[in-house]
C-alpha positions as CSV (number, residue, x, y, z in Angstrom):
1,X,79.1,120.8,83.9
2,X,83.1,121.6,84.1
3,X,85.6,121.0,86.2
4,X,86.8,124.4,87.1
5,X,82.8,125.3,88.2
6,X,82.5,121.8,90.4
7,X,86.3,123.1,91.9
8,X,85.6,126.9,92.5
9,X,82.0,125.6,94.2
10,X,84.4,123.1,96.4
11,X,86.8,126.0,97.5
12,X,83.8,128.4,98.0
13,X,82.3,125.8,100.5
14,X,85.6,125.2,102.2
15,X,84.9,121.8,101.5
16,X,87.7,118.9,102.1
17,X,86.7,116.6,99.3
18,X,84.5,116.4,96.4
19,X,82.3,113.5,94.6
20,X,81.1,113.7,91.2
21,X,79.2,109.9,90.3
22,X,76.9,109.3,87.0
23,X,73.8,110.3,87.9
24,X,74.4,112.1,91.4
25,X,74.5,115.3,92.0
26,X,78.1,116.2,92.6
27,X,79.1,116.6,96.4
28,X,81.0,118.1,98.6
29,X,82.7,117.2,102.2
30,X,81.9,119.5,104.3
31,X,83.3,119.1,108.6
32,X,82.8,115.3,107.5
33,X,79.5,115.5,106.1
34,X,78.5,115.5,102.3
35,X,76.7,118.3,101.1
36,X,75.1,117.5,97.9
37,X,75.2,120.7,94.8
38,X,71.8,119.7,93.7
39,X,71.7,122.8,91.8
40,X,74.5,121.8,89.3
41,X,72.4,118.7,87.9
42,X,73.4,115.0,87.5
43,X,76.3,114.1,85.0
44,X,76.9,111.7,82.5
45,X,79.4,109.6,81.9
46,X,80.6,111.5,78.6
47,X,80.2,114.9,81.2
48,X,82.7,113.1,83.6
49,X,85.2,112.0,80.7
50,X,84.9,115.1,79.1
51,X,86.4,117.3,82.6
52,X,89.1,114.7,83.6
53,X,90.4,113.5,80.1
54,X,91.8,116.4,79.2
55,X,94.2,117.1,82.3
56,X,95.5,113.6,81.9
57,X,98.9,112.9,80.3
58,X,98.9,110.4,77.8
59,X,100.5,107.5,79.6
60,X,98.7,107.8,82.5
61,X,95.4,107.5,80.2
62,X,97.4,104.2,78.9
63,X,97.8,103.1,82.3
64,X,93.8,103.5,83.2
65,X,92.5,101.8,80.8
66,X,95.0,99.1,79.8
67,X,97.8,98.3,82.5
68,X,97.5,95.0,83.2
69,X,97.5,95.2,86.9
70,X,96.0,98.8,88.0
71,X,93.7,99.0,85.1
72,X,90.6,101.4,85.7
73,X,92.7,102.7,88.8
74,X,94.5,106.0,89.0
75,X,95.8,108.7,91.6
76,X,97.2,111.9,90.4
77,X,97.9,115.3,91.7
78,X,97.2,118.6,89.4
79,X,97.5,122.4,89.8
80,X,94.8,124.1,88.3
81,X,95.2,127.5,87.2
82,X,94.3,130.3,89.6
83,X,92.6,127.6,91.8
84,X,94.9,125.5,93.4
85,X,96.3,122.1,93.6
86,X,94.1,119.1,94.1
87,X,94.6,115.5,94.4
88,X,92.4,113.0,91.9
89,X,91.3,109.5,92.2
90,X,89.9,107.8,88.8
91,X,88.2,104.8,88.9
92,X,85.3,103.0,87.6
93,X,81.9,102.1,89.2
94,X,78.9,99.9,87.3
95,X,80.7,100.3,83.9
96,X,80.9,104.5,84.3
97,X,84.1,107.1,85.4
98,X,84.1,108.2,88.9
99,X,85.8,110.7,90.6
100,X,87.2,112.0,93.9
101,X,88.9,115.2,94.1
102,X,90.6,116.6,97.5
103,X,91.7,120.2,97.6
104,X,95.1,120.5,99.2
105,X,96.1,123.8,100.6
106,X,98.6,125.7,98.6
107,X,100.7,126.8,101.5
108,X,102.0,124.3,103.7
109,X,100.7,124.9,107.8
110,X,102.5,125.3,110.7
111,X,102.3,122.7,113.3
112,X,100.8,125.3,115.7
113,X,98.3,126.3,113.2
114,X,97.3,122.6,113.1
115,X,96.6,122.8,117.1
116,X,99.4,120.1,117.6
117,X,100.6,120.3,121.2
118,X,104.1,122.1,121.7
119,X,105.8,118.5,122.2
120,X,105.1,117.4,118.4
121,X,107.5,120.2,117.1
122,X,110.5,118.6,119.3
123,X,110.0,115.6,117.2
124,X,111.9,117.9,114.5
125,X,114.9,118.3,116.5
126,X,115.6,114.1,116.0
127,X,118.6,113.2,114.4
128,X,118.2,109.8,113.6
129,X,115.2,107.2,114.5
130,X,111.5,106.2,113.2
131,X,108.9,108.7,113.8
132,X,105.2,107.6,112.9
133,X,102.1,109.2,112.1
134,X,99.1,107.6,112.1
135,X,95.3,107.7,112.1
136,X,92.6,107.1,109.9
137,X,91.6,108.0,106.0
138,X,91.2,111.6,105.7
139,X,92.8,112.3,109.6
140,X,95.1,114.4,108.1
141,X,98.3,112.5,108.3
142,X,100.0,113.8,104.8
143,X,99.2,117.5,106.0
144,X,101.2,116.9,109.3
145,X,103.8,115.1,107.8
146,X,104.5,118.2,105.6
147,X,104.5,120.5,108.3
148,X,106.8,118.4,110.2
149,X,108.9,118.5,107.0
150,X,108.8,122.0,106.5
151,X,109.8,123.1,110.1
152,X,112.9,121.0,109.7
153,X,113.3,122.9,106.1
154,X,113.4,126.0,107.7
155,X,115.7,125.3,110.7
156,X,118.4,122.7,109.7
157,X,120.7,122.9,106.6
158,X,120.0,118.9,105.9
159,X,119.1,116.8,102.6
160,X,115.6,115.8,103.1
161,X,113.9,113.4,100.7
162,X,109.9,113.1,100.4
163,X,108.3,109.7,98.8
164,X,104.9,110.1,97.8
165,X,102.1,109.0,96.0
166,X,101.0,111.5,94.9
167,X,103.5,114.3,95.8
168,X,100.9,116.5,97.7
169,X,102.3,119.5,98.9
170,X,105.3,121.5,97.1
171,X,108.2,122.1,99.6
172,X,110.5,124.4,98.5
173,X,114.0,124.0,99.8
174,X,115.0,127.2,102.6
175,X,117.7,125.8,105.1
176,X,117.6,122.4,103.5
177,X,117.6,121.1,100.4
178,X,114.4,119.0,99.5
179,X,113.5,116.1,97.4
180,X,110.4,115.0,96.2
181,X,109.8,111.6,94.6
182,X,106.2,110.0,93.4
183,X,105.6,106.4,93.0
184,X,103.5,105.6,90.4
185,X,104.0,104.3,86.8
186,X,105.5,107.3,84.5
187,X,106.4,109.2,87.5
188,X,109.3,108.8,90.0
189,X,109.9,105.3,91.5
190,X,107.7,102.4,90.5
191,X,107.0,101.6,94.2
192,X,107.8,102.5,97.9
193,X,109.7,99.9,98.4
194,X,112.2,100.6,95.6
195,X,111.9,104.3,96.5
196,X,112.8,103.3,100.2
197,X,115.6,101.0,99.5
198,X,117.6,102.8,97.1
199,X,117.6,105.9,99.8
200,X,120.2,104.6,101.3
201,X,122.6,105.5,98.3
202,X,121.4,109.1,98.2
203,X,123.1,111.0,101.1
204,X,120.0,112.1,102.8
205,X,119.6,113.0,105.9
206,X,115.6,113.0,106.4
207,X,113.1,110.6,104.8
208,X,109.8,111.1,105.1
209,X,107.8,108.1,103.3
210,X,103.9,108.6,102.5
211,X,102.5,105.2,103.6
212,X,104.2,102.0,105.2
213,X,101.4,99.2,104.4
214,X,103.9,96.3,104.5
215,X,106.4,94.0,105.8
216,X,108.8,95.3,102.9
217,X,108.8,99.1,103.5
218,X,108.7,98.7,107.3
219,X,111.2,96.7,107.0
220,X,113.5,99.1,104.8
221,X,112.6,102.0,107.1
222,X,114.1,100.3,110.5
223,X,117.2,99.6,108.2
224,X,117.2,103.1,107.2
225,X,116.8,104.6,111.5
226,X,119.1,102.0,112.2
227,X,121.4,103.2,109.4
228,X,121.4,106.7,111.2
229,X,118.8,108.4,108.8
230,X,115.5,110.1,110.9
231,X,112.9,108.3,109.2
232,X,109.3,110.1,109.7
233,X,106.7,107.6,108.2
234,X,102.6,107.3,107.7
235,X,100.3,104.3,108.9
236,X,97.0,103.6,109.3
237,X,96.6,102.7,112.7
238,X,94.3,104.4,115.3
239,X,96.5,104.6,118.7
240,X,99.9,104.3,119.9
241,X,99.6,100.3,121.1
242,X,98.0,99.5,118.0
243,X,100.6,100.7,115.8
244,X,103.5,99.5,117.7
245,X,101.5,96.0,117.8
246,X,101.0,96.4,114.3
247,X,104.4,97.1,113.4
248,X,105.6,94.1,114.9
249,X,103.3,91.5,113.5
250,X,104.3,92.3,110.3
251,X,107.1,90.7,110.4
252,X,107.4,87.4,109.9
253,X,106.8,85.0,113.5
254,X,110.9,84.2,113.1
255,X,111.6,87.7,112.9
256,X,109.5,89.2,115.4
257,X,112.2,89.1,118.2
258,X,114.7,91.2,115.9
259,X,111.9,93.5,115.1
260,X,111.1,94.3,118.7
261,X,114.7,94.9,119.7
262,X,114.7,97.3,116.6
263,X,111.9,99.2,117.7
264,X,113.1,99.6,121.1
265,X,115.8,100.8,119.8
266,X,115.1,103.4,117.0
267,X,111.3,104.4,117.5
268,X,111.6,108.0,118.6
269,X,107.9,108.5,118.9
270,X,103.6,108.1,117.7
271,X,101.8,110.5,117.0
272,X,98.5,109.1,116.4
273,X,95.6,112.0,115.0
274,X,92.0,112.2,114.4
275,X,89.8,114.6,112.8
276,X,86.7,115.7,114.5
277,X,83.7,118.1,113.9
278,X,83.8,121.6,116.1
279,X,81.3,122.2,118.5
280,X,79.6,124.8,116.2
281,X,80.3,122.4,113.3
282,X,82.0,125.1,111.1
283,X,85.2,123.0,110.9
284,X,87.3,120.3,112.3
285,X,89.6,120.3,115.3
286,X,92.5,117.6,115.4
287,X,92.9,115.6,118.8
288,X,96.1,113.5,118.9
289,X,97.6,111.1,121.0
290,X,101.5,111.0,121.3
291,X,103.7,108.9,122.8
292,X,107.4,109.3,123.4
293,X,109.7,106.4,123.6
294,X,111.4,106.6,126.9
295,X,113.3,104.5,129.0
296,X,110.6,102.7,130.4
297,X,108.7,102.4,127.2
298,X,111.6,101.1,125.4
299,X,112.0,98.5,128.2
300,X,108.7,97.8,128.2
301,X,108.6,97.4,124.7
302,X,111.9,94.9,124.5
303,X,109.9,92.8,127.0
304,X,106.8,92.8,124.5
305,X,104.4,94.2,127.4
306,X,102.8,96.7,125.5
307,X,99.3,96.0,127.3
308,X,101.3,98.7,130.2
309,X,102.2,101.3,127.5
310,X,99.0,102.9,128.1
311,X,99.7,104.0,131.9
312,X,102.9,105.0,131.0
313,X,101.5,107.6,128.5
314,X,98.9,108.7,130.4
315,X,101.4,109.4,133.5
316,X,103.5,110.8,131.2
317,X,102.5,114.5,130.5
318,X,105.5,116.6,131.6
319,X,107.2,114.9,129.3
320,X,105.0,115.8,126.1
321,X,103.3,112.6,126.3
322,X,99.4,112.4,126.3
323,X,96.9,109.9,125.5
324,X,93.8,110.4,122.8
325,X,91.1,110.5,125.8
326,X,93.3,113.4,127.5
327,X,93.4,115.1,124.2
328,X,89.2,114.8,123.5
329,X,89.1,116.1,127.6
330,X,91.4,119.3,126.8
331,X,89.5,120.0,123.5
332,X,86.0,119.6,125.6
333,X,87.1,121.9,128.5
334,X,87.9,124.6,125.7
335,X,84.3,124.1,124.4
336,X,85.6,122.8,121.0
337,X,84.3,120.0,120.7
338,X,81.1,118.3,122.3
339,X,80.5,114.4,123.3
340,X,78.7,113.6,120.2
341,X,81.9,114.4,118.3
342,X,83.9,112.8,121.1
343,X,82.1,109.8,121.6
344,X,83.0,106.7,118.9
345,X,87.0,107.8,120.1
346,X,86.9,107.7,123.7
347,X,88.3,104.4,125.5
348,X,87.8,105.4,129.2
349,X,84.3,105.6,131.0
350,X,85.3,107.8,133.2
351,X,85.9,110.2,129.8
352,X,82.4,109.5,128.7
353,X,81.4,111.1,132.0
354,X,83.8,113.9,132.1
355,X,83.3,114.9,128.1
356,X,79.5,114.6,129.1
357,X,79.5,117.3,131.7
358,X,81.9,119.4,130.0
359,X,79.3,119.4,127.1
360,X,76.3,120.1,129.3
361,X,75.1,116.3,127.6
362,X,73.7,113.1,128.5
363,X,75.0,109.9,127.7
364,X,72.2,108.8,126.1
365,X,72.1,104.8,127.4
366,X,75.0,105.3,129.1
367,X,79.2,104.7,128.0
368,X,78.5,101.1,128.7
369,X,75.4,100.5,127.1
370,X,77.0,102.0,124.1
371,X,79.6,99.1,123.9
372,X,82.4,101.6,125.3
373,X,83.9,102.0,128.7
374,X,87.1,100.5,130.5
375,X,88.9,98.2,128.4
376,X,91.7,95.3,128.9
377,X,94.5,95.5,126.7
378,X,95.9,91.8,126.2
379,X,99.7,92.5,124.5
380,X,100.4,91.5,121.0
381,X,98.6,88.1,120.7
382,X,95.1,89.8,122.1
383,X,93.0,92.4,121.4
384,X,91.3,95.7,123.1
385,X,88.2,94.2,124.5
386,X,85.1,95.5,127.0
387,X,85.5,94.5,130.0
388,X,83.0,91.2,130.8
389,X,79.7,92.4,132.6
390,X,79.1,89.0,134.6
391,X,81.5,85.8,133.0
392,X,84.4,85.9,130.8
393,X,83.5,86.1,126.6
394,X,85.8,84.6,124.4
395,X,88.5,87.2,123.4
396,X,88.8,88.0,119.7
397,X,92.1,87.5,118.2
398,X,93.2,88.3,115.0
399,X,96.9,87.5,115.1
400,X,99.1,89.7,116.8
401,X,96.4,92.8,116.0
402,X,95.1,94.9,118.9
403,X,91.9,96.3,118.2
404,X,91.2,99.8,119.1
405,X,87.9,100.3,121.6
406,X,85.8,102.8,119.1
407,X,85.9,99.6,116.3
408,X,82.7,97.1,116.4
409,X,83.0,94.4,119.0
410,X,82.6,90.9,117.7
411,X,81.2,88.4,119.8
């Protein structure tokens, strides 16, 4: 078993990701589901060391299997000749190597390609603020970043600067001049943080910063919008509200008030994406949220009533603005995606209704049944939770978190 066969078999299958374990047969991701090679046998763990040893450099083997604190961890990016360029992940499981390959595309896609609505690409004519992109593992979140990056490349003679780990698509500089920095040990920057904070003494005009996990890097980055850089950032987050209340209580409780006057101030917009299966499950279709901070966003936000930030985005259309359920309704009315694909993402039940007949389905058990339907949002202290059937349930809090409606509910 080789690497380049296990790769040209992930290409050929237009697959997303794939998984090779000790004694499994490889496989790959295919429109979100795993397609095991069965046909290519089981390896072993010398099979496994054997195909990723040899494109490591030496201090990165070093680092996996004796750095003190990310031992037996390691994320890499590699071109492989005449195939591609493919992000790694090596780690260990039960004593044995295991691996995780994603192919990335070697050219970088428009934002049109990607089926982003028209409003996303105005995002690129920003001058200086926080833009965020968010969603979850695998949502596609570095691709859109790049193409966000790329379209500014190619219309604006600026100094744009990447920070990555790893580096996953190669932008070469047109209109503007690009930089490209990976954190890791032995590459780049030893860590986002130090990667973010010493931007400020490079005369950029665009940073674009790979993951913000912490108080530390979100930190930095409102210095940086507030400096006058436009700051285009990824999270994790699943919706607009959740990301701005998510934002927020990572600051410490002292420092909340400055934060929210920050993000009034210098959040230009969300766009929050998901993946999803096509209706004739040959590939995936994005549906996105965004939100645009306008006036009335902003105030609302300085007030910290972000329970009414909903509304405002689903009034909001002619000005770009649309919320995730509108999204799943316009993908449904095209007949690209169905309510099974739909279903775990939609908040309203009047969208379980709509999606449903779109589909020609029924709700099997009903929205409700389902532990879905119309939902309270509670601000910063509460969470997103079903409305109560006969008498009030206690809410469930977890901080200043606000949990999104297609998450488990815990009673």
């Amino acid at each position: 078993m080789e690497l380049r066969e296990l790769l040209k078999r992930l290409q050929e299958l237009n697959g997303t990701d794939l998984h090779v374990i000790v004694g499994l047969p490889p496989a790959v991701r295919v429109n979100d589901e795993l397609l095991p090679l069965r046909e290519l046998g089981r390896p072993t763990p010398e099979q496994i060391r054997d195909m990723v040893y040899p494109i490591l450099e030496k201090d990165e083997i070093e680092r996996f299997e004796r750095d003190a604190h990310a031992r037996y961890e390691l994320d890499f990016a590699r071109g492989i000749a005449d195939l591609g360029r493919f992000r790694f992940n090596l780690c260990k499981q039960r004593g044995s190597l295991c691996l995780t390959i994603r192919a990335l595309s070697g050219t970088i896609p428009t934002l049109e390609s990607l089926g982003m609505p028209a409003s996303v690409k105005e995002f690129t004519l920003s001058r200086r603020g926080l833009i965020l992109v968010t969603g979850p593992s695998g949502s596609g979140r570095s691709t859109t970043l790049a193409s966000l990056m790329d379209a500014i490349n190619h219309s604006r003679p600026v100094r744009i600067m990447t920070i990555e780990d790893p580096v996953e698509y190669f932008i070469t500089s047109d209109r503007a001049y690009v930089t490209q920095r990976e954190i890791g040990g032995g590459a780049d920057s030893l860590s986002f943080e130090n990667a973010i904070w010493y931007a400020r003494r490079q005369n950029i005009d665009i940073l674009m910063i790979g993951h913000l996990s912490g108080y530390e890097s979100m930190r930095r980055a409102l210095e940086l919008a507030e400096m006058g850089l436009l700051v285009f950032a990824c999270m994790s987050t699943l919706s607009a509200v959740q990301t701005l209340a998510r934002f927020i209580e990572c600051f410490p409780p002292e420092q909340q008030p400055q934060a929210v006057s920050q993000i009034s101030a210098y959040l230009v917009g969300i766009i929050a994406q998901i993946l999803l299966p096509s209706a004739t499950r040959q590939k995936r279709v994005l549906a996105c949220e965004v939100m645009r901070l306008n006036a009335l966003i902003r105030s609302e936000v300085r007030q910290n009533r972000l329970e009414s930030i909903y509304g405002i985005i689903q009034q909001s259309a002619s000005e770009g603005m649309q919320t995730m359920d509108q999204s799943l309704i316009d993908l449904a009315r095209q007949k690209m995606i169905d309510y099974n694909a739909a279903r775990p993402y939609i908040r309203e039940d009047s969208t379980h209704r709509t999606i449903a007949q779109l589909s020609g389905e029924a709700r099997p058990g009903g929205a409700m049944a389902a532990g879905f339907g119309p939902q309270r949002v509670t601000g910063i202290t509460g969470g997103l939770q079903p409305s109560p059937p006969s008498e009030p349930q206690p809410r469930r809090r977890l901080g200043s978190g606000l949990i999104p409606p297609w998450e488990k509910q815990e009673r």
